[in-house]
C-alpha positions as CSV (number, residue, x, y, z in Angstrom):
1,X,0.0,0.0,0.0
2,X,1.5,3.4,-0.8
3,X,1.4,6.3,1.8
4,X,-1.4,7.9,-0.6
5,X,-3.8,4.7,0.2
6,X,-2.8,3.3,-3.2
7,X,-2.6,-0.4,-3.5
8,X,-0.1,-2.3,-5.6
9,X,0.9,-5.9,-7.2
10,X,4.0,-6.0,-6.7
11,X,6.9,-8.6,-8.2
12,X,10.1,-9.6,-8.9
13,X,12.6,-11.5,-10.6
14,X,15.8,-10.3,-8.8
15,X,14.9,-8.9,-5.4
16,X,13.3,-11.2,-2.8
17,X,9.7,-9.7,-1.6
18,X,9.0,-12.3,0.7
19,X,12.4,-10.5,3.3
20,X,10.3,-7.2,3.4
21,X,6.3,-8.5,4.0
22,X,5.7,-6.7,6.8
23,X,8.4,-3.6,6.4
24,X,7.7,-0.1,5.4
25,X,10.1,0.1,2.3
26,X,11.0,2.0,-0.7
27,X,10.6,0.3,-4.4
28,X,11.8,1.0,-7.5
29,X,10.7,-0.3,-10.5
30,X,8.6,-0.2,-13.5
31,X,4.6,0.4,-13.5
32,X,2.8,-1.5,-16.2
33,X,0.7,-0.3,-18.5
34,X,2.3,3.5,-17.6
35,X,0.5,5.2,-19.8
36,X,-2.6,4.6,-18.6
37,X,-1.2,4.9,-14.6
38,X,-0.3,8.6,-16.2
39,X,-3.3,9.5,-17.5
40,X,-4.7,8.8,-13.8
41,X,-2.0,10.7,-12.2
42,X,-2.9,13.7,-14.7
43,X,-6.6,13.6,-13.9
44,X,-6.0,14.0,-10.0
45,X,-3.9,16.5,-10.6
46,X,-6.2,18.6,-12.8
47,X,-9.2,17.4,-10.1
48,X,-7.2,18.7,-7.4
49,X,-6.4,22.3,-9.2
50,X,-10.1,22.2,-9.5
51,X,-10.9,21.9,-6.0
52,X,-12.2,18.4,-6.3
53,X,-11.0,15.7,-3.7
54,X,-10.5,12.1,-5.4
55,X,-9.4,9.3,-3.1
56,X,-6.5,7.4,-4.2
57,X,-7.8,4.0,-3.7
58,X,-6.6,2.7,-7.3
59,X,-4.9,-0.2,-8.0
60,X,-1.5,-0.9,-9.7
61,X,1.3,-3.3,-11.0
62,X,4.9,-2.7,-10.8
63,X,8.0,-4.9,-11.9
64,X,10.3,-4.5,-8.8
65,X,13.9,-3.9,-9.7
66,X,15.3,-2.7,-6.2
67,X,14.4,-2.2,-2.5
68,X,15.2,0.0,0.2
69,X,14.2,-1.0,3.6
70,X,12.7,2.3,5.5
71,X,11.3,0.6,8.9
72,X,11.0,-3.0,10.0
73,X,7.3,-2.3,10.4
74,X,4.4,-0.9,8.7
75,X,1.5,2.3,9.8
């Protein structure tokens, strides 16, 4: 889950998930199907200019390439 309430599939072939379940971390990686992740992003921006409030409760996929442990547990 991201810190905006975001949730995400994540996976990987070269880092090991399973060490971080649990863990607040940071990943790197590559979304798919970006551009239509960045056509959302551009719509909640333009919502927000706008003075309307849009929860962020979307979904997304990423291709983990690297991790960065922040805290060994989550909020």
């Amino acid at each position: 889950m991201g810190n905006d309430g975001s949730t995400w599939d994540v996976k990987s072939d070269s880092v090991v998930l399973a060490d971080h379940v649990g863990h607040t971390i940071t990943a790197t990686g590559t979304v798919s199907n970006v551009t239509m992740h960045n056509a959302k992003e551009k719509a909640k921006d333009e919502a927000a200019a706008a003075g309307i409030t849009k929860t962020n409760d979307e979904h997304g996929d990423m291709q983990v390439s690297s991790v960065t442990m922040v805290s060994k547990s989550c909020k």
